[in-house]
N, C-alpha and C positions, 0 to 999 in steps of 0.2 A: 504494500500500500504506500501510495506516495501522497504527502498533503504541499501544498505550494498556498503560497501566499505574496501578494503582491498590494502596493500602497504606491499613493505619491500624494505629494502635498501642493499647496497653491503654489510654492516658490518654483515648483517642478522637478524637484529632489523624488528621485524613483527607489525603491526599492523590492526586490526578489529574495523571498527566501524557500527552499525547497526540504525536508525531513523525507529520508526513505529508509529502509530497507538496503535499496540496491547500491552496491560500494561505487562511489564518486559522481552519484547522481548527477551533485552541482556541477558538471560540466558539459552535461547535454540536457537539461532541461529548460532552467531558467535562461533568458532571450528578453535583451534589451537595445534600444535602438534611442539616442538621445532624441529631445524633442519633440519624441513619435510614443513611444510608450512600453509596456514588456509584455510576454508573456512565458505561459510555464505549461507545456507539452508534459502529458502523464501517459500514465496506462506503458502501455510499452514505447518506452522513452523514444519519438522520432525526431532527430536536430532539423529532418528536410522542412518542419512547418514552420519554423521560424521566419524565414528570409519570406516567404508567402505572407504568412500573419500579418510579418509588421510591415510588409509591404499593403497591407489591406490598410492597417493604423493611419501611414504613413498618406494616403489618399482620401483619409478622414471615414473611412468605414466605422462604423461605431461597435467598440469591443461584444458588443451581444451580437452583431453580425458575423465579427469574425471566428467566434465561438459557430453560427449557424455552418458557417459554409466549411467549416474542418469536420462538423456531423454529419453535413451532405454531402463530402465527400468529393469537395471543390479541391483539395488539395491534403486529402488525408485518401490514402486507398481505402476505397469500398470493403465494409467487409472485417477493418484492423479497429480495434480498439483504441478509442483515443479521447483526453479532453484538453476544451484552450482554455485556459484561463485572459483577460487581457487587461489590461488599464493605459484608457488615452489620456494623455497630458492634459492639462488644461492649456489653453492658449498664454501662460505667464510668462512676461518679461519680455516682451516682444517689441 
């Protein structure tokens, strides 16, 4: 079992934190991108959704979207177990 947690605040300070099980989780799960936002890939750990996701953040999809489209199977294979976690920035300091 993997729990992930993800925060950011108005200043735009982000943070990821990951508890598993599986020895060195923290280097294929949690997936951060400045600016744009993070997220934290479970189930059976895939690094491919990151560059996807926060490419979805980073075009202003809203994190409940990109959660929809890794369960439809928009960029998660059909079939594999998986969940996004996400958090978009607020527009701060701009």
């Amino acid at each position: 079992m993997t729990w992930s947690l993800l925060a950011a605040d108005a200043s735009g300070a982000l943070g990821v934190a990951v508890a598993s099980r599986f020895f060195a989780v923290g280097a294929l799960c949690p997936h951060a991108r400045a600016r744009v936002g993070a997220l934290a890939t479970q189930a059976l750990v895939n690094p491919r959704y990151a560059k996807p996701g926060l490419d979805l953040l980073a075009e202003g999809t809203p994190p409940g979207e990109v959660v929809k489209f890794s369960v439809k199977g928009v960029f998660v294979t059909p079939g594999e177990p998986a969940a996004v976690k996400a958090v978009k920035l607020a527009a701060a300091n701009k």
